[in-house]
N, C-alpha and C positions, 0 to 999 in steps of 0.2 A: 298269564301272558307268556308262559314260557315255551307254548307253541308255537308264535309268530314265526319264528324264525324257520320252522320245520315247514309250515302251512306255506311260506312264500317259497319256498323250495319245489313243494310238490307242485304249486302254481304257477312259477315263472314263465315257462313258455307261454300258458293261457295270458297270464297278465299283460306280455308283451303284445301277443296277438291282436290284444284287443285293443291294447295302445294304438298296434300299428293300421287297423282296422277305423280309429276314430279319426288317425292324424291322415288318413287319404282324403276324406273330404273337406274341400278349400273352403271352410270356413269364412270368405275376409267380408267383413263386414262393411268395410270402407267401399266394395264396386257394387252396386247394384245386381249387376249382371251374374254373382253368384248367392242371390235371393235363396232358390230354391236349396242352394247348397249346405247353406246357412240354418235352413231351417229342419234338413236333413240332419243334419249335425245336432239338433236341437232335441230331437225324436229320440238319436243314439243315447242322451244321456239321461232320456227321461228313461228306455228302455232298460238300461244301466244301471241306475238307482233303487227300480224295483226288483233286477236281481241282487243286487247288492242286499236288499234289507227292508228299503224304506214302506213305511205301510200303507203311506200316501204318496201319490207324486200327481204334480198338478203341470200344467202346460198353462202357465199363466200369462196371458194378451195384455199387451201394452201398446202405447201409437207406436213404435217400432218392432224390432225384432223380440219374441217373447223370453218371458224368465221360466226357467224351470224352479220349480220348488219341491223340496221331497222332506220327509221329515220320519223319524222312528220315535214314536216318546213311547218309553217302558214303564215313567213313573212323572206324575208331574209333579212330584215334591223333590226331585232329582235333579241337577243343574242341565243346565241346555244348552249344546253349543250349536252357534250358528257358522258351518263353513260354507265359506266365499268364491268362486269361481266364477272364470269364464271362458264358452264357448266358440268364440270366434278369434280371428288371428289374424295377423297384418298381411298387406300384401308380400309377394312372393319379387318382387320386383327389387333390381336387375335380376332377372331369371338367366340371363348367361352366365351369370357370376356362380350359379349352383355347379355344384360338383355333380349333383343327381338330382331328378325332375323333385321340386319341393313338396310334390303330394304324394311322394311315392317312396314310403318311408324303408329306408336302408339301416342296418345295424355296421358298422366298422369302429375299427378299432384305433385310439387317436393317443396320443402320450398321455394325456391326462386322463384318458378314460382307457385303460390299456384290456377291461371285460367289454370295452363295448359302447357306443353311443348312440341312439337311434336317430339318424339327420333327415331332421321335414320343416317344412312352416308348422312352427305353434307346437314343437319338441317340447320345450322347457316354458312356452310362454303362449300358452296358460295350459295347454292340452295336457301333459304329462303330469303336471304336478297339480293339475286342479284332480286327473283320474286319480291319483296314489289315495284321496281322500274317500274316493268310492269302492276304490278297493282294500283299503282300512279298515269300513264299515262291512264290507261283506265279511272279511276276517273276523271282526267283534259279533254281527249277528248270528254266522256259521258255525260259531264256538261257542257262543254264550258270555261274550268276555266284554261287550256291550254297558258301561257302567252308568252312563245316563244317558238322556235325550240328544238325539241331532236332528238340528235340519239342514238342510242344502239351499243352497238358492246362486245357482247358476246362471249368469249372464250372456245375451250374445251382441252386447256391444260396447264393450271393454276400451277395446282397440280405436273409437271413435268417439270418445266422450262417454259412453254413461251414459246417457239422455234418460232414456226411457227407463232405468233404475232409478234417477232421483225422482221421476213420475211415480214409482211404484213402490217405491220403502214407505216415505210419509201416508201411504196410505193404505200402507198393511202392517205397521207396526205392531198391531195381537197378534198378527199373526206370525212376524218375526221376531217377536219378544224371544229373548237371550239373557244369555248369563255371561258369554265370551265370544267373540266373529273370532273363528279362526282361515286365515289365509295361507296360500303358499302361490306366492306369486313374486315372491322375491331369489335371493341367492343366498349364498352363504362362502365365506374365504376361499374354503378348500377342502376337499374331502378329509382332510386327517385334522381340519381344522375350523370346528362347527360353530356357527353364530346365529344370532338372531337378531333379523333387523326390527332395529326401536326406531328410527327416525327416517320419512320420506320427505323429499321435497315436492310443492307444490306445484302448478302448471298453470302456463299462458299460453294458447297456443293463435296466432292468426294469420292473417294473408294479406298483403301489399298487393297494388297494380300503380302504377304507375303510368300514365297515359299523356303522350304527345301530342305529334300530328293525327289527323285523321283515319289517316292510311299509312301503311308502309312506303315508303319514300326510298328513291334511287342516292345512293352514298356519296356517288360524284355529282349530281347536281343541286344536293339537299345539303352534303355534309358540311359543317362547320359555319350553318346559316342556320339549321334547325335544331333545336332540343334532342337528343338521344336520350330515348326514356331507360335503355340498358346502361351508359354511362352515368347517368343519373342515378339510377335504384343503387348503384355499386357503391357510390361514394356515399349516398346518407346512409345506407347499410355499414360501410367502412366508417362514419362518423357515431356510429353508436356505443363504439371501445375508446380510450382513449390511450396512449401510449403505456400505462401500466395494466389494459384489457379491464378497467376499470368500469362498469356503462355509468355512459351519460344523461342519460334517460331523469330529469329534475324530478326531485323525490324519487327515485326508484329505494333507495335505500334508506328509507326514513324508520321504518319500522324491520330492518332486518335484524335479527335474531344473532347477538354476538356472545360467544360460550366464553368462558374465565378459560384464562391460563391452567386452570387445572384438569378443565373438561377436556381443553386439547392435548393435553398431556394424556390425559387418559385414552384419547380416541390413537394415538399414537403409540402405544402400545403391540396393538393390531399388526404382523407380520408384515409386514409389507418391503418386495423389492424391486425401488426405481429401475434398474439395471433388467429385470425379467419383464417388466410392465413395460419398456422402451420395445424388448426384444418384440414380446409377443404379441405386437401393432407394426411393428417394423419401422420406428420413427429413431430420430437421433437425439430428439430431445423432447421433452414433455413443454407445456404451452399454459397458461393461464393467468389467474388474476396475480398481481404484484402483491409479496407478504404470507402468501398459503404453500401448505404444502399441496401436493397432487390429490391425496387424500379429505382434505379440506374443501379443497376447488370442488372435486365431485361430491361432496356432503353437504357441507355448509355452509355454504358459498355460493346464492344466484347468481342465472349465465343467462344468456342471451345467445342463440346458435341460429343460422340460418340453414334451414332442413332444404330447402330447394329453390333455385332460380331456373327462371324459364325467360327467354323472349326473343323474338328474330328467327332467323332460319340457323336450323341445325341437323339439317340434312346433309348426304354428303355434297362431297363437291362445295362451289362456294358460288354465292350470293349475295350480290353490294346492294345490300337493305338495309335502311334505318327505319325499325318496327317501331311500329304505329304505341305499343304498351311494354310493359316490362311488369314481372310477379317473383315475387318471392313468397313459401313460408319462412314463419319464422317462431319458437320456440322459445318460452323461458321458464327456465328452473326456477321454483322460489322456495324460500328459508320457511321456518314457523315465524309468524307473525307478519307475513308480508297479504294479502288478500288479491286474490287470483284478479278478480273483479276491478280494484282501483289501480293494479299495475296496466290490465289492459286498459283501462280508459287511461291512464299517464301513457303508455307508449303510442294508443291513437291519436291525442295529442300532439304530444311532439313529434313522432313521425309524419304527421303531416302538414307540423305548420314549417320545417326544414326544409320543406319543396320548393323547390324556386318557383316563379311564376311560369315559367315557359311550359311547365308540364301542371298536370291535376293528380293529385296522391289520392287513394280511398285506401281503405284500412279497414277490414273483414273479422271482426273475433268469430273464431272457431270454438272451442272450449276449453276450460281450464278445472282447477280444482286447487284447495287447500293443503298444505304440508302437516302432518302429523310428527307427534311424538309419545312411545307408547312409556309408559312408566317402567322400570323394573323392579321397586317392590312389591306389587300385586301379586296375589296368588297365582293369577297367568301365567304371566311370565315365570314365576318360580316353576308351575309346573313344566311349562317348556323346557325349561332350562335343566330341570332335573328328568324328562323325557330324553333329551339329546345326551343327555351325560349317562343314562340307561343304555341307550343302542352305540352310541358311541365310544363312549368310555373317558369323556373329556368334557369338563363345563364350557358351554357355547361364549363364545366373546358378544358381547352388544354391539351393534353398529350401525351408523346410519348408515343408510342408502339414498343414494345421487336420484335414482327412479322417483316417480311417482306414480301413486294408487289414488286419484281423486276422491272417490268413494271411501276411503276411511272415514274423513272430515266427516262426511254424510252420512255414513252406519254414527258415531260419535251423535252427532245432532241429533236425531231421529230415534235413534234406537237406545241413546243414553249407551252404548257398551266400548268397553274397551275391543281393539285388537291387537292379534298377536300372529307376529307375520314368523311363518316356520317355512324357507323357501331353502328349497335342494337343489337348485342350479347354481352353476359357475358364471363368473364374468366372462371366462370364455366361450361361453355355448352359443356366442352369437345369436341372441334372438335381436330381431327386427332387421338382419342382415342376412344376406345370401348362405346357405350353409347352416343354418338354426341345427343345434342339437341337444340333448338332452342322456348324459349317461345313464346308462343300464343298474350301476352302480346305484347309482344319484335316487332314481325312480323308485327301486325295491327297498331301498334307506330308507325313503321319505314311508313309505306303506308301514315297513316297520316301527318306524318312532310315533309316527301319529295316534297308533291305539294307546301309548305309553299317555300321552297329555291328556287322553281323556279319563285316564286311569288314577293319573298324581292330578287332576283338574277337580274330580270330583273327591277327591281323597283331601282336598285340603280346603274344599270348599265346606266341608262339613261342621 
């Protein structure tokens, strides 16, 4: 192993290249209209995998967008690891908000990333840190430093549910039989201060409309005689916190996951300053539930956020309409032991029996997933731990994370395996926002710790 460091030296420029090379095509899985993009994208990394190493790589059809699978086995009495990715990326939208066109990847230089950051859609989420895992294994094939089996199995629809993954795990389990899913789809503190997320929260994700009159209706002859399905959606939207941002949502918290006073002690630990986190949002004060810290809120702590409202005219200029409908999405974080499944039927429920009668509510579930928690004294995790404390020179801190990875729940069900999320991005890299990045730093890290876990993975699985 003590070439890694020499090997990423002599390859940097190619490695970025090829980064920069994957991260130009728009991926987004969420518009139709960039189908064929998508599946360009999909080609790159089967192309990718069999230079890297893999002996097999498959282009494997599903009712959506396909999975790649690749796989090297050098011994099957040797452990297996199965790493996780995906190929597709959110939309780029607000696109005026980009500093530079989001498929046209740029390297600058930013405070925290003072070598370098490469800014596109799908930087850090998923593109950058799902490639550090194929070009890991070119290192480990290329040298011989290779110490047991990998397969890959790349996804391209991440960013929209999963769908056509939970179709395709449960019925390829021999053939993704594992020993360990290794991921990097997460983050980590800070570059001088390494972690490893143990704990995501799970996901609700749907769509409200709200629907009045008929037709859009004139302001002055209608207003204040007919239903406004816009003033309407605002306030039972506004009714679903209550004065401590508590949700109101009956049983929403019936089965939430509450940690002892000592476990929050310990998650508090973790660096963290209120005073730098205000700065670098640009707010004067942080915001959430009553009795948590900031830290807490975004961990352990289901929320309830409203990702987008739409209705009426919002062109410029103005026009005295009262629209016919009114839509919101809307988003919840949930704890381990909450079920994605009965929170969305509890909030279809009651968000729609809250409507007055003057309007009609419909309530659309999108997709959701389960919250995980990964153990830490598993061999895994030790070898992680002792991988990052190799290239690093620092034992990683545990931590949960606010995000969620649906698809753990379902590698766990299905595949019976543990995972072990080793993520090289900042909270600041802005992904799913204007400006997505991903340091230079960050990228050739993650390449280099990653041969170390498969190295202390098979070393202490023996």
């Amino acid at each position: 192993m003590n070439t890694i460091n020499s090997y990423i030296k002599d390859n940097k420029q190619r490695f970025l290249n090829e980064l920069i090379e994957l991260l130009k095509i728009p991926s987004i899985s969420a518009d139709k209209a960039y189908k064929k993009d998508v599946l360009l994208t999909a080609d790159f990394v089967v192309e990718s995998l069999k230079k890297a190493g893999c002996d097999n790589v498959e282009i494997c059809e599903t009712p959506g967008y396909p999975i790649i699978y690749g796989e090297k086995i050098i011994d099957k009495n040797l452990p297996t690891v199965l790493v996780y990715g995906h190929y597709d990326v959110q939309p780029a939208d607000p696109i005026e908000l980009w500093n530079s066109p989001p498929f046209e990847p740029v390297i600058k230089k930013t405070e925290k990333h003072p070598e370098g950051a490469i800014f596109a859609r799908g930087a850090c989420d998923d593109k950058g840190q799902m490639y550090m895992h194929v070009k890991a294994l070119e290192y480990m094939t290329s040298t011989g430093n290779l110490p047991c089996n990998v397969k890959f199995m790349i996804e391209g629809e991440e960013e929209v549910g999963s769908e056509s993954l939970a179709w395709f795990v449960p019925r390829n389990k021999e053939k993704l039989a594992n020993d360990v899913i290794l991921i990097s789809d997460t983050g980590m503190i800070a570059n001088d201060i390494p972690s490893i997320t143990t704990g995501l929260r799970g996901l609700s994700y749907v769509e409200v409309e709200v629907t009045g009159p008929n037709r859009d209706l004139h302001s002055g002859l209608y207003g204040g005689a007919v239903a406004n399905p816009i003033n309407i959606l605002t306030k039972m939207i506004a009714s679903l916190h209550d004065e401590n941002n508590h949700i109101t949502i009956p049983g929403f918290y019936d089965n939430v996951e509450e940690l002892s006073t000592e476990e929050r002690a310990e998650m508090a630990k973790a660096p963290f300053s209120l005073d730098n986190y205000k700065k670098a949002l640009d707010i004067d004060e942080v915001f959430g539930e009553e009795g948590y810290s900031t830290n807490e809120r975004n961990a352990i702590r289901p929320t309830l956020d409203v990702n987008g409202i739409w209705g009426g005219y919002i062109g410029e200029g103005a026009k005295t309409v009262i629209a016919s409908k009114a839509f919101a999405k809307i988003s919840m974080r949930l704890v381990p032991n909450q079920d994605w499944k009965v929170i969305t039927e509890l909030f279809k429920n009651h968000f729609e029996s809250i409507g007055p009668k003057s309007v009609t509510v419909k309530v659309t579930p999108h997709h959701g997933g389960q919250g995980y928690v990964t153990p830490i004294d598993n061999i895994a995790y030790k070898a992680a731990s002792k991988a990052y404390e190799t290239s690093f020179g620092k034992t990683p801190i545990p931590q949960r994370s606010g995000g969620s990875i649906p698809i753990v729940a379902l590698f766990e069900e299905h595949l019976k395996s543990k995972t072990i999320l080793m993520g090289f991005g900042l909270d600041s890299d802005a992904i799913h926002s204007p400006n997505e990045h991903f340091g230079v730093w960050n990228y050739l890290k993650g390449i280099e710790t990653i041969p170390y876990f498969y190295k202390y993975f098979t070393e202490l699985s023996k």
